[in-house]
N, C-alpha and C positions, 0 to 999 in steps of 0.2 A: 504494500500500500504506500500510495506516493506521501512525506511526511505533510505534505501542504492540505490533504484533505483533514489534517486533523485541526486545522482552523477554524473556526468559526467560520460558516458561507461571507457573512455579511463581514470579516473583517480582511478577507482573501486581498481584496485591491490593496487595504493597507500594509499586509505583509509585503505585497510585491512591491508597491513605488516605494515605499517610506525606507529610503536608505540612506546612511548619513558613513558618508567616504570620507572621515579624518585624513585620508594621504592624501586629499588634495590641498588639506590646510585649513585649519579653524578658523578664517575668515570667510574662505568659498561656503562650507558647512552654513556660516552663518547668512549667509546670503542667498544661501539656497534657500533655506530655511524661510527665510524675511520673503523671499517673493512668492513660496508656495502656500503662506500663509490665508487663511481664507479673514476677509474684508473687517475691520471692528465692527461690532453688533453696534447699532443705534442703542443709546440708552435709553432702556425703558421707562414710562411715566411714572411706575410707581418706585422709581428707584431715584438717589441721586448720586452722582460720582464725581469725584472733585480730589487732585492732586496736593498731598504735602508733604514736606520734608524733616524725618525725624534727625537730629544730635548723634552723629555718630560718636561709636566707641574707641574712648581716649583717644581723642585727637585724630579720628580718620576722619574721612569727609563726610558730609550729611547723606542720608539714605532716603532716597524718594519712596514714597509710597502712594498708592491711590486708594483711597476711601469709597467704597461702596455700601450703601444703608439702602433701608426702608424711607418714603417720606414721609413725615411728619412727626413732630416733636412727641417726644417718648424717651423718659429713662428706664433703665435696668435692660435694657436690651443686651442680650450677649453678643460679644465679640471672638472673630475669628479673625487669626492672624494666616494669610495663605501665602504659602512661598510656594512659588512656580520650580519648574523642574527645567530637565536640558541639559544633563548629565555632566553638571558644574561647570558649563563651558557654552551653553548657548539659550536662549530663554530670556523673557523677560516678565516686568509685570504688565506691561500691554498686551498681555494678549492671554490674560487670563480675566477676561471682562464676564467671560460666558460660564465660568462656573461661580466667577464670585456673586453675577447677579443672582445664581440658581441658588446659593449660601443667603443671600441675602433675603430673597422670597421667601423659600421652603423654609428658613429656620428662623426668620426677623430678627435678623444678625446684621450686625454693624462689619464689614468685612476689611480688611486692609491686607493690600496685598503689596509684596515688600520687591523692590527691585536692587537686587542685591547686586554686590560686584561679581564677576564671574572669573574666573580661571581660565589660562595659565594668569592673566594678566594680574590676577588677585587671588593669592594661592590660600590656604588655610592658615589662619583662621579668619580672614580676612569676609568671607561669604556670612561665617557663624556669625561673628561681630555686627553686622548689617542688619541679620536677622533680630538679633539680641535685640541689636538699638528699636530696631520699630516693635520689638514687642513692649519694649521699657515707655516709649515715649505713645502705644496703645494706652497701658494702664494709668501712664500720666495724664492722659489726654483725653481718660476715662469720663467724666463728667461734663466735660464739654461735647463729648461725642452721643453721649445718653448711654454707657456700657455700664455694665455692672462689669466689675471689676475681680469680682471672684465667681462671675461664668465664661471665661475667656477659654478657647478655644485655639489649639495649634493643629495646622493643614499643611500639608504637602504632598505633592505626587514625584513620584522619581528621585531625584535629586535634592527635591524639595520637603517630601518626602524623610531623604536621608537629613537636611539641615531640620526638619522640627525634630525626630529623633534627638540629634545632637543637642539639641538646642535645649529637650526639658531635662538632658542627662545633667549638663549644666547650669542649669535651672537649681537640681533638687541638688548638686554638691557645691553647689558656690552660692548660693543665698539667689534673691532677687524676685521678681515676680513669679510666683507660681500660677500652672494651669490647670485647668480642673479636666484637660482630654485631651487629647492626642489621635490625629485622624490622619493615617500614615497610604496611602495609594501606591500601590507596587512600589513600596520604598528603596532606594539603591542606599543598602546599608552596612556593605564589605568589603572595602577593597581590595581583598584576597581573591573573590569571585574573578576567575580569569588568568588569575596568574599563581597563586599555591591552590586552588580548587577550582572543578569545574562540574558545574551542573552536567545531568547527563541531557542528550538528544533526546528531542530536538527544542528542549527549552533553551532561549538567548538565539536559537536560527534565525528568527527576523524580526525585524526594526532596532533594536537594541540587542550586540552580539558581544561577542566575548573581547573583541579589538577594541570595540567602542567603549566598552567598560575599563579595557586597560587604560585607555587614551585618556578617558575625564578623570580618571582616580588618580593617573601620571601625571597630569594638569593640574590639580587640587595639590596635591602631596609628594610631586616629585621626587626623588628618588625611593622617597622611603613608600611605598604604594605598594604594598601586596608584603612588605619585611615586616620586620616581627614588633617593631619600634612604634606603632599609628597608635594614639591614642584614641581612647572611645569616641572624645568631642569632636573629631575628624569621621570617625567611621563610627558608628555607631554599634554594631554587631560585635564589636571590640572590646565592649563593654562586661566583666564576670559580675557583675551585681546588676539587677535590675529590679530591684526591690523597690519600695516608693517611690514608682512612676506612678501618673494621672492613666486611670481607666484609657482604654487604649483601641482603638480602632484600625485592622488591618485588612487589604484587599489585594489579592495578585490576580492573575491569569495562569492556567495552567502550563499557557508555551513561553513564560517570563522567564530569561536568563536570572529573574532574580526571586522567583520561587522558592528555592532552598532556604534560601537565608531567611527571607518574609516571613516561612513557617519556623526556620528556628527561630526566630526574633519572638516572635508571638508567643511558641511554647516554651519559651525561659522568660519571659514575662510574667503569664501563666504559674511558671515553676517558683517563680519571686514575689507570687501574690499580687500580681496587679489582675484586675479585671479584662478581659480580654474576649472584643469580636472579632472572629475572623473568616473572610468570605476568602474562596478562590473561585472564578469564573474558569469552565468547561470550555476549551478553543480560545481561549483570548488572548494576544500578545501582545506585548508592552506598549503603553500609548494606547490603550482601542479606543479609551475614552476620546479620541480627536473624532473620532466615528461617530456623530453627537446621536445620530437618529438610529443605531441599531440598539436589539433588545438587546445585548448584554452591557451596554451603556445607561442604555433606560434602567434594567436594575441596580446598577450600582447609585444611578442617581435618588433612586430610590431606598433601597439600603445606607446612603450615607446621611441622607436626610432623616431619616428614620432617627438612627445614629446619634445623630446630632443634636436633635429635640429632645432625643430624651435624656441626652450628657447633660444639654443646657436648662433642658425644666423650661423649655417654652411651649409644648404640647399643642404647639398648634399645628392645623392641616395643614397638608402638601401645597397649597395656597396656589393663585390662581398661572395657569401652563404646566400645573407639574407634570402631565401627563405628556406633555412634548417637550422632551431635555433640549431637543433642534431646535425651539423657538430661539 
């Protein structure tokens, strides 16, 4: 059986074009990338979204972030902080307009979503830092934003993903704001994945492969990438306590080069007493969610909102389009 029929029908096109050729250079990549981009959604009416700039850490430069809410004045609203993914090395926060709105709807969440520096050009810790500052200057920014301040919420897919990981590890060993969840989307959380381990076949075959995983983790952490020296706040899966993490949300696909790990991560969580959901989607490879309109996107959009309402104690319905994640 050819390995491709084990995709998902509806994610088949994306196996095939979605390919990201580092040997021609993390600029071509990103510029591929920038012009296959599908068009900024119009903002919605019942949303507002508005750019600002949090206090970077110690002396790095300011961190833009863009603000995503509900309109109309309301406090205690929970807040999520989303860091976009792009495997440390391409991504931004423009162009996560389309799930921040979906965060923003389905959960009446105040969303901020963090445009962090990216690698090689800004290696670690330099992405965490970024992150850090916009979730410090969230909680600060608490009341003017209408959040409640201890239902705040950390998001990532990928890369992003791996920086929330990192992000509540340091969190709960160095002080500062605590989160009340953690909502991790096919997390890249090993940098060993590819170069001391490798998933077996045919998970990491398409979109996200075993090269592409060496290249951004090489990019992040340079030489030391896959040695024995990474600390957890770099890679997360690196981590032997995980004991008083924030209840914890995890999601893969079963053709993810980073399945292995997503399940250990999850079952030593588990093993350390933290609370733990965990979905893996049947056919799905890494990214599907760009696929906004097929069903195993629709469930996750649904599963994560689920998730999410009841982390935050907002309990309210799937509010109005949940039923088309494509809107």
């Amino acid at each position: 059986m050819s390995p491709h029929r084990l995709i998902d029908p509806e994610l088949r096109d994306l196996a095939t074009n979605l390919v990201f050729d580092f040997e021609t250079g993390i600029d071509a990549v990103r510029k591929k990338i920038a012009a296959g981009s599908a068009p900024a959604d119009e903002t919605p009416e019942d949303l507002m979204v508005f750019e600002e700039f949090a206090p970077g850490v110690e002396g790095a430069p300011p961190v833009r972030v863009i603000v995503t809410a509900p309109r109309g004045k309301r406090t205690g609203r929970p807040g999520i902080l989303h860091i976009h993914g792009g495997g440390y090395v391409t991504g931004s926060a423009d162009k996560t307009a389309f799930t921040d709105a979906t965060y923003a709807r389905r959960v009446d969440a105040v969303v901020v979503s963090v445009d962090y520096r990216l690698a090689p050009e800004t290696p670690y810790p330099g992405p965490l830092d970024d992150c850090h500052a916009a979730l410090s200057w969230l909680v600060d920014s608490a009341d003017r934003l209408g959040v409640d301040p201890d239902r705040i919420a950390v998001c990532g897919q990928s890369a992003g993903g791996g920086l929330a990981a990192a992000l509540v590890l340091r969190l709960r060993d160095g002080g500062g704001p605590q989160v009340a969840f953690q909502h991790l989307v096919y997390p890249m959380l090993d940098d060993r994945t590819g170069f001391t381990t490798d998933p077996p076949e045919p998970m990491g075959r398409w979109v996200w492969t075993r090269a592409n995983n060496r290249f951004g983790w090489s990019a992040l952490l340079g030489d030391s990438a896959g040695g024995p020296h990474v600390p957890c706040y770099a890679a997360a899966a690196r981590a032997t306590d995980l004991s008083g993490l924030p209840p914890t949300f995890i999601v893969c696909g079963s053709l993810d080069l980073f399945l292995p790990e997503d399940l250990d991560y999850a079952y030593r969580l588990m093993a350390g007493g933290v609370s733990v959901e965990l979905h893996v989607y049947p056919g799905a490879t890494h990214g599907f969610t760009s696929v906004r309109g097929s069903g195993v996107t629709r469930r996750l959009v649904g599963d994560s909102a689920a998730a999410l309402r009841r982390a935050l104690g907002t309990g309210i319905g799937p509010g109005p389009g949940a039923d088309n994640p494509a809107r």
